[in-house]
N, C-alpha and C positions, 0 to 999 in steps of 0.2 A: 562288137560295139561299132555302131554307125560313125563315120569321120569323114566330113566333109573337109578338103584343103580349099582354101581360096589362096592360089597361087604357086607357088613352088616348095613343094618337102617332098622327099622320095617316099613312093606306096609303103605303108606301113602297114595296117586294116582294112585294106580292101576299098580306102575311102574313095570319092568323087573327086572333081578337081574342077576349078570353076576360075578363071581367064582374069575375071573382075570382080570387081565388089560386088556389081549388079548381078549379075550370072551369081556371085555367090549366094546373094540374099533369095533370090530365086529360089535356088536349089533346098537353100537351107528351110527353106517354107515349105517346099514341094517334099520330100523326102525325111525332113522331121530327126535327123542324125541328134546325137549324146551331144557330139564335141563338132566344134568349126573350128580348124584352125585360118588364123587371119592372118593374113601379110598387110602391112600399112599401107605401102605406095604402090599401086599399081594400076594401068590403063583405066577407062571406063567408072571412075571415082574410089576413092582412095578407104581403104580400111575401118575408118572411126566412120564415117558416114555409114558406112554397112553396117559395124557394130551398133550404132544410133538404132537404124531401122530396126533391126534385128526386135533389137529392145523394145520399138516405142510397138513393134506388129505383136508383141509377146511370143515372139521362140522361144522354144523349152532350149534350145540348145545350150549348151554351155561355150563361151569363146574365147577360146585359145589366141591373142595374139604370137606369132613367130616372124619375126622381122628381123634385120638387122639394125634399124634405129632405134637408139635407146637413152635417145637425152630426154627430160622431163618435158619436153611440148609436143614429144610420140608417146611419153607413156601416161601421161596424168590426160591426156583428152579420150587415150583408148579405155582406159579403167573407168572415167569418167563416162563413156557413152554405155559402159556395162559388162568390157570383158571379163571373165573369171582370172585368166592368167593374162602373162605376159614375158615370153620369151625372146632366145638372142637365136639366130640359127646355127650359132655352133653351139646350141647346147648337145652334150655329147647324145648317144642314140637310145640309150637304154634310161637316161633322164628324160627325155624326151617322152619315150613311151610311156614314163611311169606320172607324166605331168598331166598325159593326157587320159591317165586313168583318174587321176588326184582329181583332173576339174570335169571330170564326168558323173564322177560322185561329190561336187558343189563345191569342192576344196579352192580354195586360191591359191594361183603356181604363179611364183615373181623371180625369175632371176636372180640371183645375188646383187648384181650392180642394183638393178630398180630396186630390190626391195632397201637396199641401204640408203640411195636417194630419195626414197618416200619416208620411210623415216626422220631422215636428216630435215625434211620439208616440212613434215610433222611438227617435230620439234621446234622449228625453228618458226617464233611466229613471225606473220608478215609484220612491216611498219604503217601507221596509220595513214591513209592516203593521203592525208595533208602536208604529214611530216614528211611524205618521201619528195618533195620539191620544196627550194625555195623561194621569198615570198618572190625575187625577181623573176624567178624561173618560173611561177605562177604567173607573173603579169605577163613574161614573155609567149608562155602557153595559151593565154586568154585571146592577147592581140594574133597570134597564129591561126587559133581557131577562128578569128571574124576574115580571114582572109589576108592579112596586115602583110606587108612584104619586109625583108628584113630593113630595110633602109629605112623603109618608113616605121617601123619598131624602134632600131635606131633613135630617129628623128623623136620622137614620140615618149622615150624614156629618156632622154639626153644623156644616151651613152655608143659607142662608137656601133659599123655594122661587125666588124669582130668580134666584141663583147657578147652583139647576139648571137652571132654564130657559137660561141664559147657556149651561152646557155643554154643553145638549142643543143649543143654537142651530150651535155650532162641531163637536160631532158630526156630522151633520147636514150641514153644510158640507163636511167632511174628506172621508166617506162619500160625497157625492153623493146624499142621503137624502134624501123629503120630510118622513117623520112616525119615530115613533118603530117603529112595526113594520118598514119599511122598512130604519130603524141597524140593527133587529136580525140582518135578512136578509141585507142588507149583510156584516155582520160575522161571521156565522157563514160566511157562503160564503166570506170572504179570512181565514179562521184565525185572528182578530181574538176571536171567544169563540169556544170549544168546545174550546180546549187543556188539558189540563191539566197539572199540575208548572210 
């Protein structure tokens, strides 16, 4: 069975081994392998980018993420651009092998942690983007996005610049956001601003 690695696993199958995501996607076009296994983070552009191309050029391959990040904003963007599985690299060696027979014959192979945290995410519905800020936390977001400084927010709501920092802190929070340009991005992308009426 053809197996291409992009990145670091010891020779298994005889597979290929490709530096970067670019070098892998390459590869994986040129030589037409079962299985790709994927690493997320590495030089020359990063894993879910490959697995994207992969997808949008139509490889047959099947792709194996093996990484060792495994919190939900490495696994829901790699599944999302089209891997079959998604592993941890200490999966022991004989799981391993057998995972990557599983998604050569179109099976989905999840870890234990991720499949228990897609589940739980499953389950758990989101809150409706309006309800997840309040309505001041709203106003504070709106005047952010026009460029507004916090003093002049402040000034603007006639409430202290603490206050706003207070709201921007639980913005922030709600969003998933580190900085203020980030709320903004955040919020325009879940219809959060940009509505109008």
């Amino acid at each position: 069975m053809p197996v291409i690695e992009v990145q670091d696993l010891h020779k298994a199958y005889g597979e290929r081994k490709a530096a970067d995501g670019v070098e892998g996607v390459a590869l994986a076009l040129s030589l037409d392998p079962d299985v790709v296994l994927m690493d997320l983070r590495m030089p020359g552009g990063g894993g879910v980018d490959a697995i994207g191309e992969l997808t949008r050029r139509g490889a047959r391959a099947r792709i194996l993420v093996l990484t060792t990040y495994d919190t939900d904003t490495d696994t829901l963007p790699a599944i999302e651009a089209g891997a079959t599985g998604y592993l941890l690299k200490d999966t022991p060696r004989e799981e391993l092998f057998a995972a990557v027979r599983a998604a050569a014959a179109g099976r989905t192979v999840l870890s234990p942690a991720v499949a228990g945290r897609l589940v739980t995410r499953v389950r758990t519905p989101a809150a409706p983007a309006d309800e997840t800020l309040s309505a001041r936390e709203h106003e504070v977001l709106e005047l952010v996005a026009k460029g507004t400084s916090n003093r002049e927010i402040a000034a603007e709501l006639f409430i202290s610049e603490a206050t706003v920092k207070t709201h921007l802190t639980h913005v922030y929070a709600k969003l998933g956001a580190k900085d203020r340009a980030a709320a903004v991005a955040v919020a325009y992308q879940r219809g959060i601003l940009g509505r109008t009426g």
